[in-house]
N, C-alpha and C positions, 0 to 999 in steps of 0.2 A: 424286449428292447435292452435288457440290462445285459448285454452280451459280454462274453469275454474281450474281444477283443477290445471294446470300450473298457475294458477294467485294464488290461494291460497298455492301453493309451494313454490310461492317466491314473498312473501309480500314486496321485496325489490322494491322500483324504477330499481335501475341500476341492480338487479341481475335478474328484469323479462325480461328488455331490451336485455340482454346478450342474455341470453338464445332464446326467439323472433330471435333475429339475426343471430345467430350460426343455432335454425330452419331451418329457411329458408334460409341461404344457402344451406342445407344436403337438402331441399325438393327442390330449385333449381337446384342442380346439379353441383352449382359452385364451381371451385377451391379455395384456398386461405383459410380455414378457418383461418389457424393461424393468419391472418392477423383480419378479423373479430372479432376473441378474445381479439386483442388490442383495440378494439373499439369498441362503445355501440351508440344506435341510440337514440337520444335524442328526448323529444315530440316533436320539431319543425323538427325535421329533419333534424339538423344537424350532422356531427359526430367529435365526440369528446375523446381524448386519454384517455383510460385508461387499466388496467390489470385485469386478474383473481381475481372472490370475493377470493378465498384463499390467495392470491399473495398480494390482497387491505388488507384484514386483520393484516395480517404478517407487511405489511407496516407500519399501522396504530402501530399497536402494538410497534412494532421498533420505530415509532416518540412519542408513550407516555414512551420510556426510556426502555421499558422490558429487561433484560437482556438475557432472554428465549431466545426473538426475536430476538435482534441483534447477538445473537451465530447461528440459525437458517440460517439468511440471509447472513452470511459469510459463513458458510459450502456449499449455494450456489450457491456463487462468487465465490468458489476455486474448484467447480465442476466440471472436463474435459467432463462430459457428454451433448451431442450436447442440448438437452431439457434442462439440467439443464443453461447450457450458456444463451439459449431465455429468459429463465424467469426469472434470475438473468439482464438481458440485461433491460426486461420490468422493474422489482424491478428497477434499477437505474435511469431509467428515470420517472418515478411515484415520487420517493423520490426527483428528483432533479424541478421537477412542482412545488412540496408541496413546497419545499424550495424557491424558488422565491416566491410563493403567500403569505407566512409568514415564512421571514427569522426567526432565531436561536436568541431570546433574547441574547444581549452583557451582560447582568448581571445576575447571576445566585440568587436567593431570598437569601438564605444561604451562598453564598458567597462575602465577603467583599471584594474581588481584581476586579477592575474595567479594563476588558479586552478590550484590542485596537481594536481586532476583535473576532467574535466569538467563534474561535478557533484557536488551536497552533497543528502547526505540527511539532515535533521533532522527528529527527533520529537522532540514536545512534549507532554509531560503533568502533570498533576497534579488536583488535588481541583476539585467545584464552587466558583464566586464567588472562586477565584484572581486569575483575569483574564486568560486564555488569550487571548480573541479580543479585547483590548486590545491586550494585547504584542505577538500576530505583526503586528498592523495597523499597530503603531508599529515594531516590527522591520521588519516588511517596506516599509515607506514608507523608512525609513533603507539599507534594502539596493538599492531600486529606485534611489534617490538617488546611488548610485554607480557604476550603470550596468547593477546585475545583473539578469535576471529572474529571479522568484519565482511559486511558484507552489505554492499552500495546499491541502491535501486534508484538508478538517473532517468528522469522525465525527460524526453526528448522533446521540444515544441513541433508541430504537425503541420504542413501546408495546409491551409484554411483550401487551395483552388485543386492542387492532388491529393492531398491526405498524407504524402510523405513523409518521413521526416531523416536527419542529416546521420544520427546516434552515433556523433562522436565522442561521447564523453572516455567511452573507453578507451579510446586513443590517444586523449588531453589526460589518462590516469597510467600511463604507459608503466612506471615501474610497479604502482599499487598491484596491477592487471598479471605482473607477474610473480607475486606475491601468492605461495600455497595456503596461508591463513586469510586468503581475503576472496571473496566472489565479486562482481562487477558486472552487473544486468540492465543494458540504456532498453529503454522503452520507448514507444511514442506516444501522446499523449491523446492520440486521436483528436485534437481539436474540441479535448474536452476541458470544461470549465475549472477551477480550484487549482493547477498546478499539479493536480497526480493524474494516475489512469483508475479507471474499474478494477482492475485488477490487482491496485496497488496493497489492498488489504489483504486479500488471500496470498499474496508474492512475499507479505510483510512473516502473515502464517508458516510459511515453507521454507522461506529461511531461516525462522526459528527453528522449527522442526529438523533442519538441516543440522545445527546444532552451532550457530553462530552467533555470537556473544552480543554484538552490537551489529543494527540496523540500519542502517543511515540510508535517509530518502530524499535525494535532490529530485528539488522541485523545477518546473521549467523555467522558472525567476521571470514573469511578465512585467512585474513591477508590485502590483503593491495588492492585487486580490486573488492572488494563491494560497487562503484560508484553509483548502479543506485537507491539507497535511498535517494539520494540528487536529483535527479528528483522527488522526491513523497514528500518533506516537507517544511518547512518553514525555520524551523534551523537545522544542521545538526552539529552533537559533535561528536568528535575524541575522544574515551576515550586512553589513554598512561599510558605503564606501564613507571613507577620509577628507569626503567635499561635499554631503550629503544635505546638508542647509542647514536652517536655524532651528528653534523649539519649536515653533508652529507648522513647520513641514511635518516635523518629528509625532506632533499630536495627530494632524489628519492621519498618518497613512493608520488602516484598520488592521496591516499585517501586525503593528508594532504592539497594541493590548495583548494579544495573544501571546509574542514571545516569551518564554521565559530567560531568555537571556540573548541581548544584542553584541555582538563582535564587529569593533571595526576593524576591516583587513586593511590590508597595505601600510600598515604601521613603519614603515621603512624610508631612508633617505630624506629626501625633500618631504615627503608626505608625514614623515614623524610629528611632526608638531600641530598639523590641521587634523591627523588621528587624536592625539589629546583632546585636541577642544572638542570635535565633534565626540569625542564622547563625552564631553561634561556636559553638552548641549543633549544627549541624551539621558542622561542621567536627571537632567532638570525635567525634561518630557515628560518622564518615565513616573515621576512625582505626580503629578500631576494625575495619573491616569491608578485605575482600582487595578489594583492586584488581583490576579485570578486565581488563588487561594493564600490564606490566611499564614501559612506556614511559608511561605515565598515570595520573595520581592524580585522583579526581574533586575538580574546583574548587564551591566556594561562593562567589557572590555576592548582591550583591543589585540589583534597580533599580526604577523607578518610570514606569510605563507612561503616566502623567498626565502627568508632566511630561519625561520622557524623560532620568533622569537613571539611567546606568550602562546604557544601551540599547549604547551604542557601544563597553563593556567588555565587554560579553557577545559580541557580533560578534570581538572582538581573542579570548577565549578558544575560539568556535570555528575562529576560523582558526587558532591555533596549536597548537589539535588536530588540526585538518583536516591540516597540515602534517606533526607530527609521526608520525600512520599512517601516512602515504604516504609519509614519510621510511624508515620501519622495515617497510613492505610487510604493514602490518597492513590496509590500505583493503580491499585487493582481495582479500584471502583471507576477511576480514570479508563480503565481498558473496557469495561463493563459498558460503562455508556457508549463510550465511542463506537463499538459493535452494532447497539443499537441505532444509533444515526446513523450509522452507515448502510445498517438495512433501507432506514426511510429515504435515503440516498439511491440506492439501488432502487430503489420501488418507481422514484418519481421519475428514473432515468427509461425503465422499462414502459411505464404506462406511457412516456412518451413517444417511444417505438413502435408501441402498438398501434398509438392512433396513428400514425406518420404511415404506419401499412399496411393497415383498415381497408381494403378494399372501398367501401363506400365513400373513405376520405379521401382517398386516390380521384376516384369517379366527380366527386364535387368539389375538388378543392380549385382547379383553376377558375371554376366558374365565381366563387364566396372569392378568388381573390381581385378577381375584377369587379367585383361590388361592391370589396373595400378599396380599392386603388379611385373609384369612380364618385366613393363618397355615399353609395346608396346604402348603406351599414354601416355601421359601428367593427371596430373589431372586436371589442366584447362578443359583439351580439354573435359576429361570424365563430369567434371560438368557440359561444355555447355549441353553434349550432354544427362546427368538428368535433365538439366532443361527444355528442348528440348522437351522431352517425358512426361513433366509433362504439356504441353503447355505455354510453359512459356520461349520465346524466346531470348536471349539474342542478344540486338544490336549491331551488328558488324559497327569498323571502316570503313568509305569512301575511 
């Protein structure tokens, strides 16, 4: 089988090895190809990790900055379809080898801001009619302006009754959008919970990888429980409108412990003066509530996205947090966990897919749900007994 004309096919080292390999399995008989696809057999004989030459291509493309690429390999990461997942799964780990064997230069040639580490993860949230995709479009023009690239991953909200969603933001970032130091990738959020999608972690990955300085991740601003973007970043902003309430609006909402730093926008005109107060009525809140590490207290400001005034304050308070983490080795143990919860995140989201298309929970679920609608169960009881049928037992008390 090892024929010439296969050798003259694939004048590659590793794309003749593939291929050799993948052979002979289908001429052995053996199961597993996809497994064999992950790996190539080296002249000694060893075996050693790697992905599809289409898959290495795409990679490599993505690590020389393509923008082609890295829109490609987000569409994906945000793929429900089972293949598409494998080989978004292989793309992230192929990218994260590369990245250990030669990390991400700290300095960018063109750019004159000397970064603490090699990239900034920013989320950004807060309420509708804020003015989100003003500010990053006027932040991000002032960031690209000093040499850095940037690079926006907008949350679209999703019809709850189609699934659809509107993904204009790229259109509301019109100049940023034609900016060559900046990407701009709206997603929909599938009608999933926290403000981000599934795929917002690995999308966060690829644009690193891409080679872009800052991350910034709008979230689909619901209002007040789009938490789980402060699991996916480094710094995470509270934008605030200018009429936002008193201190005790300010203590309920659960977005607000988390921030490390709130902005009130629309600091302009008429609104100039009730941005004052409203931030000294957060700055009082903000007291009140435990710091989420010892080395940082969350700041209040405010700025004004129209005319661009305190845009280049808020840039001075992320760097001087950006700094201080990574002075006190908070960044990287920061990222560490976050990884982790994002697997247990993944995990709960999956097992509940599974059971959702469970053949046997399919088969008995309209019946368990006229039984709870009817009063003759508990819904407890009805969950154990979906999860029961999805094989997935729940352990009862001694």
């Amino acid at each position: 089988i090892y024929s010439k004309k296969i050798r003259l096919r694939y004048k590659n080292l590793k794309m003749f090895r593939y291929v050799i390999a993948r052979e002979w399995t289908r001429r052995e008989g053996r199961k597993g190809l996809q497994h064999v696809r992950r790996q190539w057999i080296s002249g000694s004989g060893s075996v050693r990790a790697s992905i599809d030459p289409p898959l290495e291509a795409l990679a490599n493309d993505l690590l020389r900055g393509q923008r082609r690429a890295l829109a490609k390999a987000i569409t994906l990461v945000e793929s429900s379809r089972a293949v598409d997942r494998t080989k978004s799964e292989e793309l992230i780990t192929y990218l994260l080898q590369k990245r250990k064997e030669s990390p991400p230069a700290r300095l960018d040639e063109a750019c004159e801001f000397e970064k603490p580490t090699p990239s900034l993860r920013l989320g950004i949230s807060g309420p509708p009619g804020v003015g989100k995709s003003t500010f990053i479009e006027n932040f991000g023009q002032m960031l690209t302006g000093k040499g850095l690239r940037v690079a926006v991953l907008a949350v679209d909200p999703s019809s709850v009754r189609t699934g659809g969603s509107i993904l204009g933001d790229k259109t509301r970032m019109h100049l940023l959008s034609r900016d060559p130091r900046a990407f701009i990738r709206p997603s929909p959020s599938l009608c999933t919970l926290g403000g981000v999608t599934r795929g917002s972690s690995d999308s966060i990955m690829l644009c690193e990888s891409a080679g872009y300085d800052v991350v910034i991740v709008e979230t689909v601003g619901v209002g007040q429980s789009e938490t789980d973007v402060e699991g996916l970043v480094d710094a995470f902003m509270l934008l605030a409108l200018p009429v936002a309430g008193d201190e005790l609006q300010g203590i309920k909402r659960g977005i607000m412990e988390l921030a490390d730093m709130v902005v009130v926008n629309k600091a302009d005109g008429n609104l100039l003066k009730k941005a004052r107060l409203a931030c000294s009525q957060y700055r009082s809140a903000l007291h009140l509530l435990q710091p989420k590490t010892d080395h940082w207290g969350s700041k209040v400001m405010s700025c004004s996205s129209v005319t661009g005034d305190g845009i280049e304050d808020v840039w001075e308070s992320i760097v001087e947090f950006w700094k201080t983490m990574e002075r006190h080795g908070h960044f990287q143990d920061r990222r560490k966990r976050q990884q982790v919860e994002w697997m247990w995140k993944i995990v709960r989201e999956d097992v509940m897919a599974y059971t959702l298309s469970h053949p046997s929970v399919i088969a008995e679920a309209p019946g368990l749900e006229q039984e709870i609608a009817s009063n003759t169960i508990s819904a407890s009881r009805g969950a154990k007994v979906i999860l029961s049928r999805a094989g997935l037992n729940v352990a009862q008390d001694s």
